[in-house]
C-alpha positions, 0 to 999 in steps of 0.5 A: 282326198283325206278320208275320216276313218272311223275304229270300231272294236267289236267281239266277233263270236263263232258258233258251230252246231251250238258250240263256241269254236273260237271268239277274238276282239277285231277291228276294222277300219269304215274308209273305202268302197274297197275290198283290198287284197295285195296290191288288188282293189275290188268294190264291195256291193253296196253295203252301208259302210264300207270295209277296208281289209289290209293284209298285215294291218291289223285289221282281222277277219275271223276264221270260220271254224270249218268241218271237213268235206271226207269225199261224201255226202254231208250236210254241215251247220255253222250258226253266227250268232248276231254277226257282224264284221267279215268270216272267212270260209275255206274249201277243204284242205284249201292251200294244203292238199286241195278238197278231195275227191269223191271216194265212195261208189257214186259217180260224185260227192255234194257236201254242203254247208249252211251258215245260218245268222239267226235273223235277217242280215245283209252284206257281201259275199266275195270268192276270192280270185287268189289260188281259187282252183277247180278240176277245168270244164268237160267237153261240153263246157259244163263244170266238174267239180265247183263250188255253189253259193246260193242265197245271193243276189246275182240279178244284174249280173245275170241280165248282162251277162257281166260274170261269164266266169259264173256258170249258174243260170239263176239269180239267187245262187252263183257256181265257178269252176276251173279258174277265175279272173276276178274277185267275185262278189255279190250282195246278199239279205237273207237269214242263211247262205248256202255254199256247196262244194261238188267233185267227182273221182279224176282230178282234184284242185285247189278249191276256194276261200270265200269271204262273208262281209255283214253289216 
């Protein structure tokens, strides 16, 4: 079956404490109820149009402009101005040296960050499967060092029990440690999202690339 496909050229602008970190003209291609990464294919959410995302196509996601997570507490901002298309955010030193361990006195480290739209907008977020790695669970079954988004819907998943990867008991919020063994993805309609990364002094791993689809 053909499907019409649709190029719609938009400026995506980043914003960071006020500040343009960086802006480039993007396309991306309205076509299938697919996110593709490689040779994998995932569904998206129920956004109302549907993205198409090809490594070495020419279609771009915009790299979120980042602040590095130094082992400590902090508390970071990264405003997006009328958004729309897909951002991507990346763990310290993701696919380099991995995030860092906690290096102050206690036991471990909470670094935050809170992407805030400026309004109300709905889309997808997706941790992606792909070289995600975290410091493995305790004794108790319990996660050492993860990453925690909150602000999504996680309902359906947390009524059937579909996600056994999410170690979350909440509906608005998700948290994966270890390995994963899919691209997670869950929707969202909120004004801000916040992704928070925690570990402790032992080991660390490779951490997570996350992708922020609006509509």
């Amino acid at each position: 079956m053909m499907i019409a496909t649709t190029y719609v050229l938009v400026t995506l602008m980043i914003l960071n404490h006020g500040q343009v970190v960086n802006s480039h003209f993007a396309s991306f291609r309205q076509a299938t109820d697919s996110l593709k990464s490689g040779s994998k294919s995932s569904s998206v959410g129920e956004m109302k149009d549907r993205l198409e995302f090809e490594e070495g196509s020419g279609i771009m996601e915009t790299m979120l402009n980042v602040e590095e997570c130094p082992g400590e507490d902090g508390q970071f901002f990264i405003s997006l101005m009328n958004p729309s298309g897909c951002y991507i955010f990346q763990t310290t030193g993701f696919n380099l040296n991995g995030y860092p361990n906690n290096t102050g006195s206690a036991p471990r480290y909470f670094c935050g960050y809170t992407i805030q739209f400026g309004a109300t907008v709905s889309g997808t977020v997706t941790v992606k499967e792909k070289d995600f790695h975290f410091q493995g669970l305790d004794s108790l079954g319990r996660c050492v060092d993860y990453v925690f988004i909150s602000g999504v819907n996680d309902e359906q998943q947390h009524n059937d029990k579909s996600d056994m990867d999410d170690r979350d008991s909440g509906i608005n919020a998700v948290r994966y440690c270890d390995t994963i063994t899919e691209d997670k993805i869950r929707d969202f309609s909120t004004f801000e999202l916040l992704i928070q990364l925690s570990a402790d002094n032992t080991e660390n791993g490779n951490g997570a690339e996350i992708a922020i689809c609006i509509e």
